[in-house]
DOTI-105571 format. One record per residue: x, y, z of N, C-alpha, C in turn; residue in one letter. Coordinates in steps of 0.02 Angstrom, whole numbers, plus 50000, padded with zeros to 5 digits. Example, Ala and Ser with C-alpha at 12.3 -4.5 7.8 and 13.67 -1.06 7.14 Angstrom:
506604971650390506154977550390506604983550390A
506424988850354506844994750357506455000250394S
# end
This chain:
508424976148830508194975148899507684980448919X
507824986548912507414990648923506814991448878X
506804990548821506104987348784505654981948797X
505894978548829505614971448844505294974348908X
505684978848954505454978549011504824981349020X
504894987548962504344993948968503654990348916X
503724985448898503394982248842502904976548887X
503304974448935503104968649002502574973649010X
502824978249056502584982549093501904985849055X
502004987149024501434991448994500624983248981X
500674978348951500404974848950500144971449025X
500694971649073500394970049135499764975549176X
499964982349163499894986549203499434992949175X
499264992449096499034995249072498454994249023X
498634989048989498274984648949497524984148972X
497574980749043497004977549071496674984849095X
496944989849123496384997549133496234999549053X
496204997949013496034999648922495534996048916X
495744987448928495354983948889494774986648874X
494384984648955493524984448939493324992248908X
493794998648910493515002648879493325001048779X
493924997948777493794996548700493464992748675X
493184986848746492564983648722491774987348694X
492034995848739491435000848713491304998948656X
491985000548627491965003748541491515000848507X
491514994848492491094987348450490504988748457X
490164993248526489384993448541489124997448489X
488414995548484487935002048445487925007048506X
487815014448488487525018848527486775019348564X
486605013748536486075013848572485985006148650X
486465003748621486644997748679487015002048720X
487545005248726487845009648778487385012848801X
486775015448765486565021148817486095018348855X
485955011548839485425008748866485645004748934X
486395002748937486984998648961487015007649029X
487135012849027487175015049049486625021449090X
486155016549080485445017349116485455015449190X
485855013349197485915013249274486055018949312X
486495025749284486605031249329486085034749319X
485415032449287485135037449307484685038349371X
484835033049408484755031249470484945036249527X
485045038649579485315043849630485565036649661X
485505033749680485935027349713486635026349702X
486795025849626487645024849605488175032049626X
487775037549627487925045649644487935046149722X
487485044149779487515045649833488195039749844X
488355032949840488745028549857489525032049841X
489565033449788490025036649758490205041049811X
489875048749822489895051549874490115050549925X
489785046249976489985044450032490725039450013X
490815037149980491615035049981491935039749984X
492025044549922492425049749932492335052449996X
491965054150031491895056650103492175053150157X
491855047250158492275043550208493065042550204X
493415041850130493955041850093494445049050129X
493935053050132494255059950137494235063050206X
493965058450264493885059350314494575054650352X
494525047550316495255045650327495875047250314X
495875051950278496445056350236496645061350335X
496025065250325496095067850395496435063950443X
495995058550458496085055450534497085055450526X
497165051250466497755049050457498395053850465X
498025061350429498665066850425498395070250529X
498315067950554498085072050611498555066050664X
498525061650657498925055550682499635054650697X
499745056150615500405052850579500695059450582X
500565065650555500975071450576501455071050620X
500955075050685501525073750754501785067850774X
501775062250753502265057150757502975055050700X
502825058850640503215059750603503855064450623X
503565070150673504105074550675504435073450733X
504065070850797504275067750872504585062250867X
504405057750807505115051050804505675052750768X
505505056550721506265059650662506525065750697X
506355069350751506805076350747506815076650827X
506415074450869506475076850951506535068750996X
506875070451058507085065851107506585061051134X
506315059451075505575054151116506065045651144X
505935045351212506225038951247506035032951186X
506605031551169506435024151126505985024851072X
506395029051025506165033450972506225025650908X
506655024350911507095020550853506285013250863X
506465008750899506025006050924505155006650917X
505065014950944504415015550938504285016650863X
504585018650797504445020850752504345013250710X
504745007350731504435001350701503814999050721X
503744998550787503324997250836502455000650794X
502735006350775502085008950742501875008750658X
502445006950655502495004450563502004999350547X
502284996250603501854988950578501234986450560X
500804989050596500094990550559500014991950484X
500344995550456500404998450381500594992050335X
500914987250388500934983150327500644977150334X
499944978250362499264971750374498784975050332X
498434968250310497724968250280497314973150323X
497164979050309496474985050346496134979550408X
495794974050345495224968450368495464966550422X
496204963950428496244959650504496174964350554X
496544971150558496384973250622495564976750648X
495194976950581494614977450580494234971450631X
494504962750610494314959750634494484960750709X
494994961950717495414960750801494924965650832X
494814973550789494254977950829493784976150864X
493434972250819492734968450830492854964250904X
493504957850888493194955850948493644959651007X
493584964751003493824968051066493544973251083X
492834978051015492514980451051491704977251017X
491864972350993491124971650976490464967451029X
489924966151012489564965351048489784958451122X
489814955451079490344950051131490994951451128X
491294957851122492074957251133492384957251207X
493044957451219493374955351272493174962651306X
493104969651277492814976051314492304978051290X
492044975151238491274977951185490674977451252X
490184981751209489574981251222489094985151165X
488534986251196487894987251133488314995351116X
488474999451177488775005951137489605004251084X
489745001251103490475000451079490464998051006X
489774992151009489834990450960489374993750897X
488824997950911488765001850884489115010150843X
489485009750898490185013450846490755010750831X
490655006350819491005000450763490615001550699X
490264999650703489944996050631489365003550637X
489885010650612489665016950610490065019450548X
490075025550518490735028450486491285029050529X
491155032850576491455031550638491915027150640X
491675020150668492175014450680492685014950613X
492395013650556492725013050500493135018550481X
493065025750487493675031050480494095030250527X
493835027650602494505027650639495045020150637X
494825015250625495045009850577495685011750538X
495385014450491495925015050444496165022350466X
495965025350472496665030850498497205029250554X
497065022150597497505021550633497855016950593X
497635013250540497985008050508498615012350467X
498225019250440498715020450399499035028250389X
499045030650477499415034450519499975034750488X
500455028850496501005024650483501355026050425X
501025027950387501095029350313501325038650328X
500755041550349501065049750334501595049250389X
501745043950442502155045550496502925045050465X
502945038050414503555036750365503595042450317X
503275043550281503305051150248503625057650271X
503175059450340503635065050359504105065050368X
504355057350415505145055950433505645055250386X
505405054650325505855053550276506035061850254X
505765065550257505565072050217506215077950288X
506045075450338506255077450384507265074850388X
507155070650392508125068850374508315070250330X
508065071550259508335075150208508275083950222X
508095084850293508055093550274508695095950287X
508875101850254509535105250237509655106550325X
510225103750362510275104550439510375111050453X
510645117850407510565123050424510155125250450X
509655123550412509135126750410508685127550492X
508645121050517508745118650605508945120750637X
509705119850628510135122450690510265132150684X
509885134150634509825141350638509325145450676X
508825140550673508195142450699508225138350786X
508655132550796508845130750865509185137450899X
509545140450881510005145750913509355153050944X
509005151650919508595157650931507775153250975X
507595148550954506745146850948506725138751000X
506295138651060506235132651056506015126751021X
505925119851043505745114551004505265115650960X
504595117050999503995120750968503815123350912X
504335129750928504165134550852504925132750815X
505165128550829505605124150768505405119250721X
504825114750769504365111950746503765114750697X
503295118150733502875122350682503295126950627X
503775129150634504135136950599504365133350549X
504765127350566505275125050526505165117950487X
505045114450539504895105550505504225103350455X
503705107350508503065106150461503005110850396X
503315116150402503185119750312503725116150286X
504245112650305504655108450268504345104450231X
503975100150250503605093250250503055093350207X
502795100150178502255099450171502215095550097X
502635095350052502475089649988502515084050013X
502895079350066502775073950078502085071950117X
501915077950140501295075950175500445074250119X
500835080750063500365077749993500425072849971X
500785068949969501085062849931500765058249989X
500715058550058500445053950088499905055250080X
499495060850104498775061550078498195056950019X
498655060449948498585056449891498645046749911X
499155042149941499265037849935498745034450007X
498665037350034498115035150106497455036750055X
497345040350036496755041849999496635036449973X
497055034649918496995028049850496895022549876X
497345020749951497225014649994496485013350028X
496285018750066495565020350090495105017950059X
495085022149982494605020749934494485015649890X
495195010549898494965003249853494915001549917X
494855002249980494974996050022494124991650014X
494144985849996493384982950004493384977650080X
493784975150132493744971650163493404973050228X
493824980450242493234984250296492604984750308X
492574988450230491834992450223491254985850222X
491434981350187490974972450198490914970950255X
491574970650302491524967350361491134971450404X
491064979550387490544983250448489894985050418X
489874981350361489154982550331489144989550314X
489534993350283489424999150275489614999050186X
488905003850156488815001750100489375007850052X
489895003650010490235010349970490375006249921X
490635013649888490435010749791491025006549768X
491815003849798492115000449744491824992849793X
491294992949816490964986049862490434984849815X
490074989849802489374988549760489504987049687X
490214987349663490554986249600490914979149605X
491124977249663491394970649665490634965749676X
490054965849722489594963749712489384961549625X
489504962849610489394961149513489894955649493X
490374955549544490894950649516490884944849537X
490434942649596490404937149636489724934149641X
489714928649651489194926249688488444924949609X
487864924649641487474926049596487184932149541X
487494936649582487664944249549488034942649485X
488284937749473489044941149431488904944949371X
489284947849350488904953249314489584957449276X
490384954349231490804959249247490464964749184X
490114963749149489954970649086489544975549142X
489114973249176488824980449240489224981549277X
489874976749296490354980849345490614986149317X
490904983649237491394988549224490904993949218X
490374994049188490074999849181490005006349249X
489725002649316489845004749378490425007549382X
491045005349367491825007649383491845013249347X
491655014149288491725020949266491695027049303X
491485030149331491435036649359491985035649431X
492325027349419493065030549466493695032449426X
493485031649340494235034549291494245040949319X
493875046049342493915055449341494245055249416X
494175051949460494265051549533495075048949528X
495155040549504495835040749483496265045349428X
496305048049384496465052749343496435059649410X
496315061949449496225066849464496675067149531X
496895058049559497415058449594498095056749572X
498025056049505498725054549448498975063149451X
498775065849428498795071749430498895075049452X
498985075649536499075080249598499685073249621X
499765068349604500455063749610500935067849568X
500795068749512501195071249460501585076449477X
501135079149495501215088549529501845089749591X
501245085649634501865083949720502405082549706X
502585074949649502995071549647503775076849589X
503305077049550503605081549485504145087249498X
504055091149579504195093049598504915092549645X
504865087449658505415085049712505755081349667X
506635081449683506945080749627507245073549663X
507075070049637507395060549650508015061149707X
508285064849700509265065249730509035067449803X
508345069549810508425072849899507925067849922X
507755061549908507265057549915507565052349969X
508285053449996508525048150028508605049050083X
509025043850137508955046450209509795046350211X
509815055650226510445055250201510705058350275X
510365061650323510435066350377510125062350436X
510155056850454509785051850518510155053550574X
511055055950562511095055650616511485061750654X
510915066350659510805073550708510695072550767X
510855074550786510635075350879509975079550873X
509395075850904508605076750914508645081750962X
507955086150942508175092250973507855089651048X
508055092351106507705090551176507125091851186X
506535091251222505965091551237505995095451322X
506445091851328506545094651405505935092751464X
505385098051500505115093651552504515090151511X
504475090051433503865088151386504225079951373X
504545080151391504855073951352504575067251374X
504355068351440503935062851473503165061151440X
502845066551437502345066851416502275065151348X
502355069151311502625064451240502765059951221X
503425057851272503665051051249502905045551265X
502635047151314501995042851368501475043451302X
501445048451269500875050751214500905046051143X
501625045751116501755042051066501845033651106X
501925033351141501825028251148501185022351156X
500625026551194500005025651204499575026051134X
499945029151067499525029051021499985021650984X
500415018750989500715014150950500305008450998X
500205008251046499965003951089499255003851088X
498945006651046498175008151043498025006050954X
498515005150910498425004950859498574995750841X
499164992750899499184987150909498674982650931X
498144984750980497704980551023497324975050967X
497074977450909496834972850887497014967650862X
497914967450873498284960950853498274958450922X
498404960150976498184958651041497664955651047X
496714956351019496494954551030496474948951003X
496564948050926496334941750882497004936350928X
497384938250963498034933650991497674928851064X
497224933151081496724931851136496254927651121X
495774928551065495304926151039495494917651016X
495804918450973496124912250951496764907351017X
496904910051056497064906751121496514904151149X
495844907851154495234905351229494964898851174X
495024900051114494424895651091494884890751047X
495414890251067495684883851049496034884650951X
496094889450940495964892650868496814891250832X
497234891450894497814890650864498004884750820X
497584876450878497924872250844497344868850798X
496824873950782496274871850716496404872050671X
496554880950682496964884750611497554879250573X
497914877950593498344872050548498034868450489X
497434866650526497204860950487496674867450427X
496494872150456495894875250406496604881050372X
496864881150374497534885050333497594883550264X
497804875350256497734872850188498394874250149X
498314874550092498794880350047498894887450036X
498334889350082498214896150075498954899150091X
499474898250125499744900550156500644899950103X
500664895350074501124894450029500844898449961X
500184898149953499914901649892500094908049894X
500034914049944500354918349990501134920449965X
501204913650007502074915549990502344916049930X
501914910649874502224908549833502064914149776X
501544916249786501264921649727501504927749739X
501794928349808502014936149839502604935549816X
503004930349839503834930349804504014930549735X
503314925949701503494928749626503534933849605X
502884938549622502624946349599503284950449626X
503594949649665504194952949718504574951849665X
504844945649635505394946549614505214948749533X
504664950049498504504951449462504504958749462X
504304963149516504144969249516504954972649517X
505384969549574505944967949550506654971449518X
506464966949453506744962249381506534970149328X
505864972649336505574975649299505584984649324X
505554984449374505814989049418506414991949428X
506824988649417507574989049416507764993049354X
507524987849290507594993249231507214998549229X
506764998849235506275004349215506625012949289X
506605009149334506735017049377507405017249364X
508015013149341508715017149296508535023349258X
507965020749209507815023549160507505031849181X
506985029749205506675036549256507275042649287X
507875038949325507985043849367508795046449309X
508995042449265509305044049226509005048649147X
508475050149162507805050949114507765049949029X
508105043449062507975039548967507335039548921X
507345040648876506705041548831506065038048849X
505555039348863505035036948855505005033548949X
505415036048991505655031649055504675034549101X
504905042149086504465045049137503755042849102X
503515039749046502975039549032502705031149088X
503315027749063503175019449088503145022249172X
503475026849208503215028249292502575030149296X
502345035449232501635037049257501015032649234X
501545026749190500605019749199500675016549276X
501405017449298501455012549356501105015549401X
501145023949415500705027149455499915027549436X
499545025549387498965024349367498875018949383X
499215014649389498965007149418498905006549486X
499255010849503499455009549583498585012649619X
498655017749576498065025549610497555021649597X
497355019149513496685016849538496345011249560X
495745013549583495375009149619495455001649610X
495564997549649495994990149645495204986049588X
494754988849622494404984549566494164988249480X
494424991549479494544993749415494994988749346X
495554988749413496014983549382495874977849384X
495624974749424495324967049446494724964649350X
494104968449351493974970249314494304969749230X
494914974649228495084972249170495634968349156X
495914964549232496304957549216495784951549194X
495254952749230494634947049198494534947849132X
494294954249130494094956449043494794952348979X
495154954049023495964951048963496104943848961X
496234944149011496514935749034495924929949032X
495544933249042494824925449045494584923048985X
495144919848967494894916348889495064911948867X
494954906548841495234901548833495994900648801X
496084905148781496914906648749497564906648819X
497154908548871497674909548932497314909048986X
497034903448989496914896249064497624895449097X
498044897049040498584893949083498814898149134X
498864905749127498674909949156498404912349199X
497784913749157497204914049224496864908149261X
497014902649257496934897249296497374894849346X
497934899149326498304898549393498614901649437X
499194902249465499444908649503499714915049446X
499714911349394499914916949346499474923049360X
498784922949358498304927549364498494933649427X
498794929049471498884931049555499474936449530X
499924934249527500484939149488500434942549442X
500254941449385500054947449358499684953449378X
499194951849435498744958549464499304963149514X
499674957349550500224960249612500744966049558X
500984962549502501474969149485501314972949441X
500874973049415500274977249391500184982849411X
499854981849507499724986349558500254988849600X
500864985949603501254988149639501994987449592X
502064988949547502654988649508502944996749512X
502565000149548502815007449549503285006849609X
503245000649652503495002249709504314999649709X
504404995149651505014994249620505334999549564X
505135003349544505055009349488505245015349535X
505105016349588505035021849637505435021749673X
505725014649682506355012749746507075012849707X
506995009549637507605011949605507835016549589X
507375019449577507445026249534507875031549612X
507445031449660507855036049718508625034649713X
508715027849727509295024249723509885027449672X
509725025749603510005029149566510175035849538X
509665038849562509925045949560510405048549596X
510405046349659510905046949735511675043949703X
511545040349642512505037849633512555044349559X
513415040349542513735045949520513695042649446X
513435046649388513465042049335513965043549307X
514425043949332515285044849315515485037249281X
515125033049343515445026449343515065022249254X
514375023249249514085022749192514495024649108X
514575031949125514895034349084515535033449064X
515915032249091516765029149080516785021249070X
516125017649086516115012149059515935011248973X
515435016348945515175018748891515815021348840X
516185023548871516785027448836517015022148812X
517205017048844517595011148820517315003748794X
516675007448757516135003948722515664996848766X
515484997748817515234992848856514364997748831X
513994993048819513244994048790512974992348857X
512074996348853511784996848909511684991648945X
511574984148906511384978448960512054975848986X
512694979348965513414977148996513174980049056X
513204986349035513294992849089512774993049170X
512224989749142511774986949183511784984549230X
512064978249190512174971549223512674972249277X
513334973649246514214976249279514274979849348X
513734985549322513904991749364513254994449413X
512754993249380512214998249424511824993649457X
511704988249427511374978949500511954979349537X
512694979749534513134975649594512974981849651X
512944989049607513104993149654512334998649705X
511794994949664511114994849715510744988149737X
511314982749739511094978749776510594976849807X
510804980749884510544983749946509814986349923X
509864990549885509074991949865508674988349827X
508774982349811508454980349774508264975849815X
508604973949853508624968649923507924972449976X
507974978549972507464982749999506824983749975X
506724984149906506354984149856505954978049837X
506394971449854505984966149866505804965449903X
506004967449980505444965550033505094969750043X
505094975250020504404979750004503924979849975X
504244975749908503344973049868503194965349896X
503674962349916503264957349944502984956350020X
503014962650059502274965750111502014966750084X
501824971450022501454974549995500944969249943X
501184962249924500824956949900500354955049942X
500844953349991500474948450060499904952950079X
500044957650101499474962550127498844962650085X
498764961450026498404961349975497734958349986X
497064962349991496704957349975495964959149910X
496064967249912495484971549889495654967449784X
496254967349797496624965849733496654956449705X
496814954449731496884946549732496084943249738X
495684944749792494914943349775494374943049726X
494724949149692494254949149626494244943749574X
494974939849584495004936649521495384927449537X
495434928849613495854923249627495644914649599X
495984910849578495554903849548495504898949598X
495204893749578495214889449617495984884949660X
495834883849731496504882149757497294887349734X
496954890449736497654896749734497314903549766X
496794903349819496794909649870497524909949913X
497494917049929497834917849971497384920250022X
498214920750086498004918350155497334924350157X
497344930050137496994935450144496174932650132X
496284931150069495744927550038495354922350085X
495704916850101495324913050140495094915350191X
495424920350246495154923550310494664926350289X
494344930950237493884934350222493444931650211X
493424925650165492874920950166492604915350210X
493164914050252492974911050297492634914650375X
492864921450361492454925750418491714923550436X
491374924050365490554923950397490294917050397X
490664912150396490444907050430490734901050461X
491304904250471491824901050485491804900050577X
492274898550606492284899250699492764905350705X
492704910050749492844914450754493534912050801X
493684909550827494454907550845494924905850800X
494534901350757494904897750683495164901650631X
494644907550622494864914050610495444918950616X
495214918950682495784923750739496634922250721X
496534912450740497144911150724497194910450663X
496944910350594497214911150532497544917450518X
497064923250567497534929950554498074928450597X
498014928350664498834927550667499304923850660X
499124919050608499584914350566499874921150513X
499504926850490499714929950450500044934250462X
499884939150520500434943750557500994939950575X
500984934750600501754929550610502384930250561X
501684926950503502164929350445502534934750424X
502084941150424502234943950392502794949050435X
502564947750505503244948750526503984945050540X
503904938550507504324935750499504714939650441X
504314940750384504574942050321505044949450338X
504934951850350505204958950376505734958050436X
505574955450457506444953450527506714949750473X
506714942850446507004941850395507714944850370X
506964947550309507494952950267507924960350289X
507664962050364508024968750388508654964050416X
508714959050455509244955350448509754955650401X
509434952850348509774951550267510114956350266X
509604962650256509924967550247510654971250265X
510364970450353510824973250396511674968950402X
511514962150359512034958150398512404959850312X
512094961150237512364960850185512984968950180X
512674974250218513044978050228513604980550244X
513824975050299514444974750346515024975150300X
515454978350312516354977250275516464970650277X
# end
């Protein structure tokens, strides 16, 4: 079982970032160097640049955001703390693009508050760093809070006896926090920098855009893409590496939420203000689902969308639930392995973290390079293609969820099954699925937001009549009706908050005695 799994895995998730390098090999040296006459351009170097910059400016926006809301919903008396901390989640788990779109028509040139200034810092770096730093706030805000309930409560209530909220906060919580805040850094970074739906939709020119350009349209071009993608292996490799580090560090067993329920320290006459503060930023990060809800109401968009929806929307479901229960299936074994540190466990986490880190069209790229051949149409001609890219790219997030899981139990129970000769796929099966359930139950509806949300990834390679919903909104943006639109996205937020009440349901109701 565990060979098969790490054997899946490695061919899904690794294979395809190799391929096109080994298509090098076969070349003469003088076709490569001629093939790689393009950098000698300043064009592929300045684009490059400004990603990483803009990349690294959203890193900012995001840790400047998500900080103080990480520590004001997990540790102090903010009014309707529990509430506000979903309330602000939710963004994190939409396509960048839609609330990009909702921006537009709410501050763009014809938006419901736009004008010529508004909409000129829109479609700025500007518009686009603050975009995604509010999209993915959310992310260092879950980070800290997580980092924060696992802190040793001594440590708090020692420094409560002497220090107000304040310098409990600065003294105590934030030097706590500070590897989870790397770990968000690193993972807002990786998101930023494949994102391609933004940076298209505001016309703002960056390099994993000018690399997908090669893949579409009359451009197509994948031997100059991959070539282009090269100089993001040193960029990805360089956030594998400082993952390694952050992560390598923190030991699986304190990764859980084991301390939620402390009494928050008081705020006292701040508590108004604050509470008024976090709230006004969850309510400011929402508007653009507000607007596209508006948009697609005035112009009739709700009951179009039905008809311009199509399959897109089962294709969606259907390719997200596969990859989900695939990531899973595969996930399950592999983070046993990891947090129990079975041979060869920690190598199969760090392709999953190489897949995850790099740039989505890197991978896009060499699922084409592999799969596009007449040997596997069957495959890549159908949703197979769709799934294979989903747990590919996000199979760490089943690898990463078990693994916490299992470290947190007692392998007492493992071991006394072993004594009395029960073999690993007994032991597996018997003991460690009945008794992380719950997490795996968690673990699936985590990669399957994390499908749905998908679009930098699924675009590159999607086939005919098997887009998803992401897919079609994007293409249907620039010439589509902008209500018809509106309501296709919020056919998708519907969803996808369906999918999530859902399964926190599931969850909540599978728990009960």
């Amino acid at each position: 079982m565990r060979l098969a799994a790490g054997v899946i895995f490695v061919v899904l998730a690794l294979v395809p970032l190799l391929w096109p390098l080994l298509g090098l090999v076969g070349q003469e040296p003088g076709e490569i160097s001629g093939s790689l006459a393009v950098f000698a351009s300043w064009r592929p170097w300045v684009l490059l640049a400004r990603s990483l910059g803009l990349a690294g400016a959203v890193v900012g926006g995001a840790l400047l955001l998500g900080t103080p809301m990480g520590i004001l919903l997990a540790r102090m008396d903010i009014a309707g703390r529990r509430a506000l901390l979903f309330a602000h989640a939710f963004p994190m788990f939409l396509p960048p693009f839609l609330l990009a779109l909702g921006w537009f028509y709410l501050l763009g040139r014809q938006g419901f508050l736009g004008g010529e200034m508004s909409a000129g810092l829109l479609f700025h770096p500007f518009g686009y760093v603050a975009i995604l730093s509010l999209t993915f706030a959310p992310i260092v805000t879950s980070l800290v809070a997580l980092g924060l309930w696992n802190l040793d409560p001594g440590l708090e209530e020692a420094a409560r006896v002497v220090a107000g909220p304040f310098r409990v906060a600065t003294g105590i919580l934030l030097p706590a926090v500070g590897t989870s805040l790397a770990l968000a850094a690193i993972l807002v970074f990786a998101l930023s920098f494949s994102e391609l739906g933004v940076p298209m939709f505001l016309r703002l020119e960056v390099y994993p855009a000018a690399v997908f350009s090669r893949l579409g349209g009359i451009g197509y071009d994948p031997g100059e893409a991959f070539l282009l993608a090269l100089p993001l292996v040193p960029v990805a490799l360089t956030m594998v590496v400082l993952e390694r580090r952050f992560f390598s560090r923190r030991p699986l067993e304190v990764l859980g939420m084991r301390n939620r329920s402390r009494e928050p320290l008081p705020l006292g006459a701040w508590r108004g203000v604050l509470s008024g503060a976090c709230w006004g930023l969850t309510t400011l990060s929402l508007l653009p689902i507000a607007a596209l809800a508006l948009k697609a109401g005035a112009g009739g968009g709700f009951s179009e969308s039905v008809q311009w929806v199509g399959r897109s929307l089962f294709n969606s479901l259907f390719g997200a639930g596969l990859a989900a229960t695939g990531i899973v299936a595969i996930g399950a074994v592999l983070g046993h392995g990891y947090a129990r540190r079975l041979p060869g466990a920690a190598s199969l986490d760090l392709v999953g973290v190489v897949a995850f880190l790099t740039p989505a069209v890197m991978l896009g790229i060499g699922l084409i390079a592999l799969w596009n051949r007449p040997e596997t149409q069957a495959i890549y001609g159908g949703v197979g293609i769709i799934v294979c890219g989903y747990v590919a790219r996000y199979g760490i997030v089943g690898i990463r969820t078990m693994a916490v899981a299992v470290a947190q139990s007692p392998l007492s129970l493992e071991q006394s099954a072993a004594v009395f000769g029960a073999g690993f796929n007994r032991r597996f099966v018997s003991i460690v699925l009945p008794m992380h359930r719950h997490v795996l139950g968690a673990a699936w509806l985590l990669a399957m937001v994390f499908c749905l949300r998908d679009l930098e990834t699924a675009v590159l390679y999607y086939p005919p009549g098997w887009e998803p919903l992401t897919v079609r909104i994007f293409t249907l943006e620039a010439n589509g009706s902008e209500a018809v639109v509106a309501g296709l996205a919020i056919i998708h937020v519907a969803t996808t908050a369906c999918v999530l009440a859902v399964g926190a349901l599931l969850l909540k109701r599978g728990r009960r005695p």
